[in-house]
MARTOR-326378 format. One line per 2 residues: number of its first residue (from 1); for each residue x, y, z of C-alpha. Coordinates in Angstrom, 1 decimal, padded with zeros to 4 digits. Layout:
N
NUM = X Y Z | ...
% end
This chain:
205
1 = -001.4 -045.5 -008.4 | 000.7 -043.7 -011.1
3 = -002.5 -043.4 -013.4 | -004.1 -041.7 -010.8
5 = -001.4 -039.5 -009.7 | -000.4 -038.3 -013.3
7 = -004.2 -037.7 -014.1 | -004.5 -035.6 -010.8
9 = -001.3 -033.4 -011.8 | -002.9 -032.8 -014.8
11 = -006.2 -031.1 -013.4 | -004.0 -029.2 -010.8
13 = -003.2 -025.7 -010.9 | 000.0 -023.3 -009.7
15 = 000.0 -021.5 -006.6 | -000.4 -018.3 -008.4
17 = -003.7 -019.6 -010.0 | -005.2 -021.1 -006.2
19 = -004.2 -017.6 -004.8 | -006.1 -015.3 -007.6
21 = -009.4 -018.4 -006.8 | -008.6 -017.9 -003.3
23 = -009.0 -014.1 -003.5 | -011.9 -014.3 -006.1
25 = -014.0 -016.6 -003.6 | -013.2 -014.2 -001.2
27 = -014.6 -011.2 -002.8 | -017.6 -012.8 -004.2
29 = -018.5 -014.8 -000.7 | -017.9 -018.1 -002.2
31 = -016.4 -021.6 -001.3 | -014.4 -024.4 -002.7
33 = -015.6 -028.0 -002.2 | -018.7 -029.5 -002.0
35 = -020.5 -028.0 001.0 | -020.5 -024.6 000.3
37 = -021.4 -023.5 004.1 | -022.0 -019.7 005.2
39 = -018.5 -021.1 007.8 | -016.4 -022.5 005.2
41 = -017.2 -019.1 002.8 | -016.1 -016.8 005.7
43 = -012.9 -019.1 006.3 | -012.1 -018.9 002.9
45 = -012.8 -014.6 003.3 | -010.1 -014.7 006.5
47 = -007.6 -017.6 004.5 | -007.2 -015.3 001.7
49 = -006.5 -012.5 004.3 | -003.6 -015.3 005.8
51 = -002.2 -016.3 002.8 | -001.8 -012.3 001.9
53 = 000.1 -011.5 005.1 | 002.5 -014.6 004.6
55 = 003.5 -014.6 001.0 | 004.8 -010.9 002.3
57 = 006.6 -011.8 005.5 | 007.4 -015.6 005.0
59 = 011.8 -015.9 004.6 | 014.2 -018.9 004.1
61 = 017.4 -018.9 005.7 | 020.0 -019.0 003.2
63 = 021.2 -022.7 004.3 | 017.6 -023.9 003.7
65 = 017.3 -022.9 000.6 | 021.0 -024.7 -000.4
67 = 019.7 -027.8 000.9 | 015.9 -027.7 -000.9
69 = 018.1 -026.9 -004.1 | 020.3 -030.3 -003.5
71 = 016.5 -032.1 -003.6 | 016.3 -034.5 -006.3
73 = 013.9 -033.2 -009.2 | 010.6 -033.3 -007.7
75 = 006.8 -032.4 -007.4 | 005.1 -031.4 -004.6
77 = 001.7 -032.2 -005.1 | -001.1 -031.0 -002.4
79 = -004.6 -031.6 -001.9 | -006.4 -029.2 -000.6
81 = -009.8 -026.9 -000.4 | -010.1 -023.4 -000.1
83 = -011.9 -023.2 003.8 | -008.6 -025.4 005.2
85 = -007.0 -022.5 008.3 | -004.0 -025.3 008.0
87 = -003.6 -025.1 004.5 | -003.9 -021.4 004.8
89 = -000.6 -021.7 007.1 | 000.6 -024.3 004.7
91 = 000.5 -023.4 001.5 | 001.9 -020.1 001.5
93 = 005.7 -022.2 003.0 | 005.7 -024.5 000.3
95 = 004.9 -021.8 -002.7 | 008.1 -019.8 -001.0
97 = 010.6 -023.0 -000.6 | 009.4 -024.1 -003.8
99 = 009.9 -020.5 -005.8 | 012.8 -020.4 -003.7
101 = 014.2 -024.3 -005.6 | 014.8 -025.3 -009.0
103 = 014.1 -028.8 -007.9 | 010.8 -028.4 -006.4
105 = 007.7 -027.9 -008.7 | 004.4 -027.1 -006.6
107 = 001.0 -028.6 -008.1 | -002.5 -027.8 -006.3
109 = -005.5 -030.2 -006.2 | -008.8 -029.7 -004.8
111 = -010.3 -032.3 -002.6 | -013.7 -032.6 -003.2
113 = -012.9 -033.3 -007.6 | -010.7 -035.5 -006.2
115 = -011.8 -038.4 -003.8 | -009.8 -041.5 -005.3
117 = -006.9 -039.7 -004.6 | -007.5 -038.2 -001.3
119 = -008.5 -041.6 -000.1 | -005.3 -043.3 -001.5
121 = -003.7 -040.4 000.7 | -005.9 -040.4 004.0
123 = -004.5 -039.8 007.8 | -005.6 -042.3 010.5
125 = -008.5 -043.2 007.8 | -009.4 -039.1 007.2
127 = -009.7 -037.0 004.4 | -007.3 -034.6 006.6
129 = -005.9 -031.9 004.4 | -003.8 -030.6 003.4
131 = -001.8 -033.2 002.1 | 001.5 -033.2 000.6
133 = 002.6 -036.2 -001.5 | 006.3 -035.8 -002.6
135 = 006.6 -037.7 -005.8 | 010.2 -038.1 -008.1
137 = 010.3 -036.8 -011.9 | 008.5 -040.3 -012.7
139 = 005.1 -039.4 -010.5 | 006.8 -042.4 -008.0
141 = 005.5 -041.4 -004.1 | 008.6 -040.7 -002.1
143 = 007.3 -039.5 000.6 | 004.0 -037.8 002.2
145 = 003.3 -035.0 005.0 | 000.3 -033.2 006.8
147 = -002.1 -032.3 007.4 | 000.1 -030.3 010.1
149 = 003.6 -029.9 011.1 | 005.0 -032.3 013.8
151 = 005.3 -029.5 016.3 | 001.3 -028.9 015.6
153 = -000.3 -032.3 015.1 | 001.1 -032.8 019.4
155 = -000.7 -029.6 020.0 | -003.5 -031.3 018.7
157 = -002.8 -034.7 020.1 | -001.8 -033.1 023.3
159 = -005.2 -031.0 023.3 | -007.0 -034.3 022.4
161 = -005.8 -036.1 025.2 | -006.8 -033.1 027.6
163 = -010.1 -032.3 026.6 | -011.5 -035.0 024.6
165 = -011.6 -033.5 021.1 | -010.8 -030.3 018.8
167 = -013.4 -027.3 019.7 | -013.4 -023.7 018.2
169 = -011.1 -022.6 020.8 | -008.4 -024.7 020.2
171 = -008.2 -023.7 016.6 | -008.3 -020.4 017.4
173 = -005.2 -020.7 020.1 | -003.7 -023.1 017.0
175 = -004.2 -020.1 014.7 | -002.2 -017.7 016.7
177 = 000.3 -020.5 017.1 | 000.9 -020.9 013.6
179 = 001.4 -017.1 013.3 | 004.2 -017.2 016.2
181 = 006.0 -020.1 014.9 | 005.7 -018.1 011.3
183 = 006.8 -021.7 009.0 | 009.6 -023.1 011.0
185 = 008.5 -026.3 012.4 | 006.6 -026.5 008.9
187 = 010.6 -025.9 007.2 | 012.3 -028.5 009.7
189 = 009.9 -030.8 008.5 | 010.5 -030.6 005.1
191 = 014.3 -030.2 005.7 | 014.8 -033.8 007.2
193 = 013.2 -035.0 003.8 | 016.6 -035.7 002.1
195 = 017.4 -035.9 -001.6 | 017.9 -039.4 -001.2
197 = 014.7 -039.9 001.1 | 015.8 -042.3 003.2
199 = 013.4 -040.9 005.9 | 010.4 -043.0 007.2
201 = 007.2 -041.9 005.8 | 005.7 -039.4 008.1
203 = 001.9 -039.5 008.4 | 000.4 -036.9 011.2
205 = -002.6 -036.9 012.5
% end
């Protein structure tokens, strides 16, 4: 698994570089990924709209940032594509607690160019993304998260159990949740990930 992992960090690219593709797709009416759908180009056109807003209003409280700074060296490693809404909500958290750590080093993969990994990485037997896999300065997995914060993935599970499965509407109402709760259930999650990680491994569906 180390093979793969180090390979995979060396085709990934910095948050600055998936933001400037992100806004490029945009422009042009393009897609990431595989399936290059007249839906997944205008949800890359609105996630490079979301990702805008957040890397402008998106703050750390002062205590958060002490404790991401007393992680053990680490990088943050996510798999992703550029259509996701949830990595949309995602990303733009972990680029600011990561910019905001000297411990934390963000990397950005793409899905689709990479399968063996996403299915090393799945949810419940899904490609869900994104996915965060915490590894130490070695490229050893300490510790995973996603697709979605605890706090959303019972939305979902809640909605689920309700309904019978995710429509357009939910992800709408999950859209406006995301910009209410503004990163914070995404933060607590990350927060209980100690420099020691002696946390379970979290997998959300």
């Amino acid at each position: 698994m180390k093979e793969l992992i180090t390979k995979s960090i060396s085709k990934s690219i910095t948050y600055k570089n998936y933001f400037e593709l992100i806004k490029k797709l945009a422009k042009n009416q393009k897609t990431t990924g595989k399936i290059p759908s007249k839906e997944r180009i205008d949800f890359t056109k609105l996630n490079y709209n979301r990702m805008r807003r957040l890397d402008k209003t998106i703050k750390l409280l002062d205590n958060d940032i002490k404790t991401f700074n007393n992680f053990s060296k680490q990088t943050w490693l996510v798999i992703t594509e550029s259509w996701c809404g949830d990595a949309a909500q995602t990303l733009p958290i972990l680029h600011k607690i990561a910019e905001s750590s000297s411990k934390i080093d963000l990397k950005i993969v793409f899905r689709d160019e990479n399968n063996e990994l996403m299915n090393t990485f799945l949810t419940n037997g899904a490609q869900a993304i994104p996915k965060l896999i915490i590894l130490d300065k070695n490229n050893n997995v300490l510790n995973t998260w996603g697709p979605r914060s605890f706090d959303a993935t019972q939305l979902v599970l809640n909605y689920k159990k309700e309904f019978g499965k995710i429509d357009a509407e939910f992800k709408k109402n999950l859209q406006i949740w995301y910009n209410k709760n503004k990163g914070w259930s995404i933060i607590n999650d990350l927060l209980k990930f100690d420099k020691n990680f002696n946390q379970s491994i979290i997998f959300h569906t």
